[in-house]
C-alpha positions in Angstrom: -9.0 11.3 19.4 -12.3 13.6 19.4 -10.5 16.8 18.3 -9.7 16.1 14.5 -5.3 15.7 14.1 -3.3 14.8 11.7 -2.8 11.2 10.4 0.5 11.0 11.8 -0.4 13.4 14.9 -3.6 10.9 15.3 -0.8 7.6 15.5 2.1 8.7 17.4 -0.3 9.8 20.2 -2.3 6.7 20.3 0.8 4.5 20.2 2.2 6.3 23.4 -0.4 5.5 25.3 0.1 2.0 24.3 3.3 2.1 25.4 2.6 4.3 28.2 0.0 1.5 29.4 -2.8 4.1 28.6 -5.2 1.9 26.7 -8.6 2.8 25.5 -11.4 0.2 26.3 -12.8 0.9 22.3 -10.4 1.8 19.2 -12.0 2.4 15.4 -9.3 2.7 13.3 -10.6 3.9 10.1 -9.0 4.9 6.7 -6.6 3.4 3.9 -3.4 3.9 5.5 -2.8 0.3 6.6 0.5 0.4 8.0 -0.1 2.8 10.7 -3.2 1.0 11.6 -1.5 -2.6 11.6 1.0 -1.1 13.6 -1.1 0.1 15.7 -2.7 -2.6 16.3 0.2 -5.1 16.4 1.3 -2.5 19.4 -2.3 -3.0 21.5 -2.0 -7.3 20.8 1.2 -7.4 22.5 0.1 -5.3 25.2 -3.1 -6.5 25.7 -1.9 -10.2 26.0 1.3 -10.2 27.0 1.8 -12.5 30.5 -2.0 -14.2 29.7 -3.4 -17.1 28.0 -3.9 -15.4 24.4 -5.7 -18.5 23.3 -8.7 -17.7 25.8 -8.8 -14.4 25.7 -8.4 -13.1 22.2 -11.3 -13.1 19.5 -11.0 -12.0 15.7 -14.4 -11.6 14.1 -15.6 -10.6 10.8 -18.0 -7.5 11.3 -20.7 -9.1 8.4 -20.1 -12.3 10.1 -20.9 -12.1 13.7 -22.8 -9.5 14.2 -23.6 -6.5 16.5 -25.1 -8.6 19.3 -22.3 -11.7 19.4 -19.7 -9.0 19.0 -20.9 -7.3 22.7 -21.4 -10.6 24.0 -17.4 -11.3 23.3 -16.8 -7.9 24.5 -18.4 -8.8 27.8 -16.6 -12.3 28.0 -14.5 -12.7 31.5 -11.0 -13.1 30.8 -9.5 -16.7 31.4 -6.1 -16.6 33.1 -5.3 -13.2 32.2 -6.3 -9.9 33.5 -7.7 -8.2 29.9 -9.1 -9.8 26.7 -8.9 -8.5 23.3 -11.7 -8.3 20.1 -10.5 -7.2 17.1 -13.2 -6.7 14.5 -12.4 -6.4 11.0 -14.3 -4.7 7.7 -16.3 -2.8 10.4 -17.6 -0.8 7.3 -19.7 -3.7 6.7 -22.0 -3.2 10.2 -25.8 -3.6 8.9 -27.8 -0.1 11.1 -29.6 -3.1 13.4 -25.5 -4.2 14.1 -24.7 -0.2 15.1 -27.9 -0.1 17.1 -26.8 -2.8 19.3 -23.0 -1.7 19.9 -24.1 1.6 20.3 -25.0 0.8 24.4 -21.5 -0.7 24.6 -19.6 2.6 23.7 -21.7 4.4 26.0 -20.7 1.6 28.9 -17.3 -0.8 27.7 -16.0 -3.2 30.1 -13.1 -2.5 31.7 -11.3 -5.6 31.1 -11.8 -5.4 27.0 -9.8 -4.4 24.9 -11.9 -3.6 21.4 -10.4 -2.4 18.2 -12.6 -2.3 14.9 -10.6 -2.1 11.5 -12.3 0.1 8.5 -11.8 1.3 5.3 -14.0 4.7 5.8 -16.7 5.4 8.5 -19.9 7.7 7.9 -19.8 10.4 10.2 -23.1 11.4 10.0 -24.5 8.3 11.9 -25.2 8.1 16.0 -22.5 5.7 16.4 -20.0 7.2 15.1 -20.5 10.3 16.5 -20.7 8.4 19.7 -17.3 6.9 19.2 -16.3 10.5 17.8 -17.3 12.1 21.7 -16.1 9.5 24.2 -12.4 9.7 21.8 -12.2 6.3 20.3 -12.8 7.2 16.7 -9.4 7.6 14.8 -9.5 8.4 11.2 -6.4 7.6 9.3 -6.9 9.6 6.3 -3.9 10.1 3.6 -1.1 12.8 4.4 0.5 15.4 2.8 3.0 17.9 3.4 5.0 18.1 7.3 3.3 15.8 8.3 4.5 12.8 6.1 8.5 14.4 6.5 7.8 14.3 10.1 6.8 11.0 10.0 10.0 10.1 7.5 12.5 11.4 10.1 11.2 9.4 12.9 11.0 6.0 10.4 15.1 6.9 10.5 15.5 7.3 13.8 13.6 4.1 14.9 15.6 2.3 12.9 18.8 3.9 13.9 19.8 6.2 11.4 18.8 9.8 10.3 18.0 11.7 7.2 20.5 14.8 5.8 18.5 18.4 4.9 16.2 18.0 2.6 16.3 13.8 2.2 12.7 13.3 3.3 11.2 15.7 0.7 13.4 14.0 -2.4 12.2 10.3 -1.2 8.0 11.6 -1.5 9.1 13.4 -4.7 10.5 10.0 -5.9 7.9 7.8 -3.7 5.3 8.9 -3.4 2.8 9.6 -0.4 1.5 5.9 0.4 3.0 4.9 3.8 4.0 1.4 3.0 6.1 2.0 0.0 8.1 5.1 2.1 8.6 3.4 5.0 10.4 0.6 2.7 12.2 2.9 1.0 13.5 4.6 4.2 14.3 1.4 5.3 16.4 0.3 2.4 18.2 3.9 2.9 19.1 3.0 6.7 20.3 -0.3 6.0 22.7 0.9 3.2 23.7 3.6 5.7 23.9 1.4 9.0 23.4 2.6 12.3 24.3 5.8 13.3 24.6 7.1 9.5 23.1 10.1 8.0 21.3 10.0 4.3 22.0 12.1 1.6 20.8 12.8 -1.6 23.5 11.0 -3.2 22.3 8.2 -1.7 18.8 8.3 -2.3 19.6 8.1 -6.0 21.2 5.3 -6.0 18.9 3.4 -3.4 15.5 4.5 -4.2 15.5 6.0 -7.8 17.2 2.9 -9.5 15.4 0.4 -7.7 12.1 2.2 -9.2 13.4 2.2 -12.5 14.5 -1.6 -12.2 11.1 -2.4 -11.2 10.2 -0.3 -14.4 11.9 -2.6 -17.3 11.0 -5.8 -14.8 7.2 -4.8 -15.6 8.1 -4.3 -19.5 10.3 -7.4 -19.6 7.2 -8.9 -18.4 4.8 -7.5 -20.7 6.6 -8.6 -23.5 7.2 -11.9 -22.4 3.6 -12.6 -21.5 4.2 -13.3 -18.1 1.2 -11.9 -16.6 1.5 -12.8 -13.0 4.9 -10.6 -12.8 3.8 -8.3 -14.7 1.1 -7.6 -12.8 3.6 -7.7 -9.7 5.9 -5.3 -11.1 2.8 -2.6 -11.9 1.3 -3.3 -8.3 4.9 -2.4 -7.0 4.8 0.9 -9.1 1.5 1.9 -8.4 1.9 1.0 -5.1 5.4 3.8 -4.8 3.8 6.2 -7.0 4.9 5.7 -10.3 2.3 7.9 -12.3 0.2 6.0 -14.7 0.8 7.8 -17.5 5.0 7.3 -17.1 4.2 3.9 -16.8 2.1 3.7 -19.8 4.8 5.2 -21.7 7.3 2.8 -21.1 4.7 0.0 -21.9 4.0 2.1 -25.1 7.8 2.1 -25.7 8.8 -1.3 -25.1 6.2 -2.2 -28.0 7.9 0.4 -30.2 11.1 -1.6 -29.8 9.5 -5.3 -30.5 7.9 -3.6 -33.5 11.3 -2.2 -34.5 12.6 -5.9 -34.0 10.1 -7.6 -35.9 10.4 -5.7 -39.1 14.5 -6.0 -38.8 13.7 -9.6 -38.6 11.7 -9.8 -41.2 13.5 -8.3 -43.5 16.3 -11.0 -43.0 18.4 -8.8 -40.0 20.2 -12.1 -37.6 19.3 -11.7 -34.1 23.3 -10.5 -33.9 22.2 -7.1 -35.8 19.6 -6.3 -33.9 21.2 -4.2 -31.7 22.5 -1.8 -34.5 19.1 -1.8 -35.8 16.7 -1.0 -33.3 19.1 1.2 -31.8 19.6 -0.4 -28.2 22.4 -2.0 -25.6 23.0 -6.0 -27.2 21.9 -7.5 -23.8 18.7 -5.4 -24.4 18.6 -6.1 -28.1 18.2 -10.0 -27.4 15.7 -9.6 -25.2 13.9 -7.7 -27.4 14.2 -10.1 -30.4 13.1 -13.3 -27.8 9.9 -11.4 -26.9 9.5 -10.6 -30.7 8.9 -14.0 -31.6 5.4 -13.9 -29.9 3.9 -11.3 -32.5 3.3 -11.0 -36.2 2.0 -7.6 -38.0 -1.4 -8.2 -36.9 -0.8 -8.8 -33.2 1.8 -6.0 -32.6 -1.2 -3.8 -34.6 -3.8 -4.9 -32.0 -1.2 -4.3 -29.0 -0.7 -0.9 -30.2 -4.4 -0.5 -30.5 -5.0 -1.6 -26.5 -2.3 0.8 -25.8 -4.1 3.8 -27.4 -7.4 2.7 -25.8 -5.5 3.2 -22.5 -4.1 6.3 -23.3 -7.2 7.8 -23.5 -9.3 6.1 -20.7 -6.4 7.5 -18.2 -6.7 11.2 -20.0 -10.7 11.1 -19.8 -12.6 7.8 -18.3 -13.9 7.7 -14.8 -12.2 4.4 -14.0 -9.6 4.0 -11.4 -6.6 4.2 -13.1 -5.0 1.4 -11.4 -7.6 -0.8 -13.3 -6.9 0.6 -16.4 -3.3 -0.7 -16.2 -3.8 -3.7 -15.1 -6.8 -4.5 -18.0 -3.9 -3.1 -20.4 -1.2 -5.6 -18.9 -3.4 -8.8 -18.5 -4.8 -8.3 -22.0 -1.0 -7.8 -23.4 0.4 -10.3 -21.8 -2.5 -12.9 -23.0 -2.0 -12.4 -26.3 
């Protein structure tokens, strides 16, 4: 773990040992890709305490919580009825200096019957103890991935779960995707169950697995705008984000859902039945109904102000240091309340 790898790299060779009964006495797992890291840490649990009395021998501890020096004393616990015991330790990115002063003895010297793994969101690799835990190996940082590495670890998603991707499959599901682990190793998942074991993914297939579902989740998060139904709306954007739907696609479809209720309301107004809609605003009937229901909730000033919180967006995404993700959701919450 002391020689810098790949994210990917980094997990498949900490998980073999794992398997391989190879366990460290001290893992920091650091970074923002969570499902490696759970995984990984789901892997050392079961190893750890498998055959023992798990209720004795395995402690979960907030790092601002407990402490540097209660955190060793765990660490240096006996095991009951077992052979190993286990501390997980979580927001280690938390750790006051006085806490990092007092685990910094323990890297140098673990016990041989603890297992340790600290969970973190980033790690500053200027301080002692991290480039402690950087020298003896048990510093792992899980930093996003890009490129082979993230189609490497596609393929082997598909083949653990029986299946394999066709040429060229892995690159067209992180074009469509994204790169955050979570939402491509659901999306691969969806692909091998709709292939069952033993079949092959194409690009066929990925269009009508992956890219439909992401526009379905699309008019779900506009539906939901435009019903004010705030908690699925905000579901639906999380879900986008979350596969890599840019912002700025997303606000558009926001942008043109309001178009449409605008349309609505002025054929409505001007004594169009809900039956006419259709014709007028220039969408399916199924969709033109909807689009009349959620027109009800506006007048001219309200559909105004919408439009107005729209723009505002528009240009905090093109030019305001916020995280864009917050942007969006402001937008949806404040839409939806009206």
């Amino acid at each position: 773990m002391a020689r810098r790898k790949s994210t990917v790299d980094l997990y498949t060779e900490l998980m073999r040992g794992v398997q391989q009964d190879q366990l460290l006495p001290i893992y920091f797992l650091a970074g923002e890709e969570r499902l490696l890291i759970d995984r990984l840490v789901a892997a050392i649990r079961r190893k750890v305490l498998a055959g023992g009395a798990a209720e004795f021998n395995h402690d979960q501890v907030a790092a601002k919580e407990a402490g540097g020096g209660t955190i060793v004393q765990l660490a240096r616990t006996v095991p009951m009825m077992g052979e190993m015991r286990l501390v997980e330790v979580r927001d280690a990115e938390a750790f006051a200096a006085k806490d990092l002063e007092q685990l910094l003895p323990y890297v140098a010297k673990p016990v041989a019957s603890t297992v340790m793994i600290f969970t973190a969101t980033k790690v500053d690799g200027r301080l002692k103890f991290f480039k402690a835990l950087d020298k003896a190996g048990y510093l792992g940082r899980f930093e996003p991935v890009r490129g082979a590495p993230l189609l490497r670890f596609l393929n082997s998603e598909a083949k653990r779960l029986g299946a394999s991707l066709g040429p060229g499959v892995a690159e067209l599901v992180v074009d469509l995707v994204g790169s955050d682990f979570l939402a491509l190793a659901s999306a691969v998942e969806k692909l091998c169950l709709f292939v069952g074991e033993g079949g092959m993914v194409d690009a066929e297939q990925v269009d009508s697995v992956v890219a439909q579902t992401r526009q379905a989740v699309i008019f779900e998060l506009t539906d939901a705008v435009g019903e004010g139904n705030v908690g699925s709306a905000l579901s639906s954007l999380y879900n986008l984000l979350v596969a890599g739907e840019p912002p700025q696609r997303i606000l558009f479809m926001i942008a043109r859902q309001y178009r449409l209720i605008w349309r609505a309301l002025d054929a409505l107004s001007t004594g169009k039945r809900f039956g006419d809609l259709a014709g007028a605003i220039g969408v399916p009937p199924f969709v033109a109904r909807k689009i009349g229901d959620q027109a009800r909730r506006f007048n001219v000033e309200t559909i105004h102000e919408a439009h107005a919180e729209i723009y505002r967006a528009d240009r905090a995404l093109k030019s305001s240091r916020v995280p864009r993700n917050l942007i969006l959701e402001r937008l949806v919450m404040g839409l939806c309340n009206r």
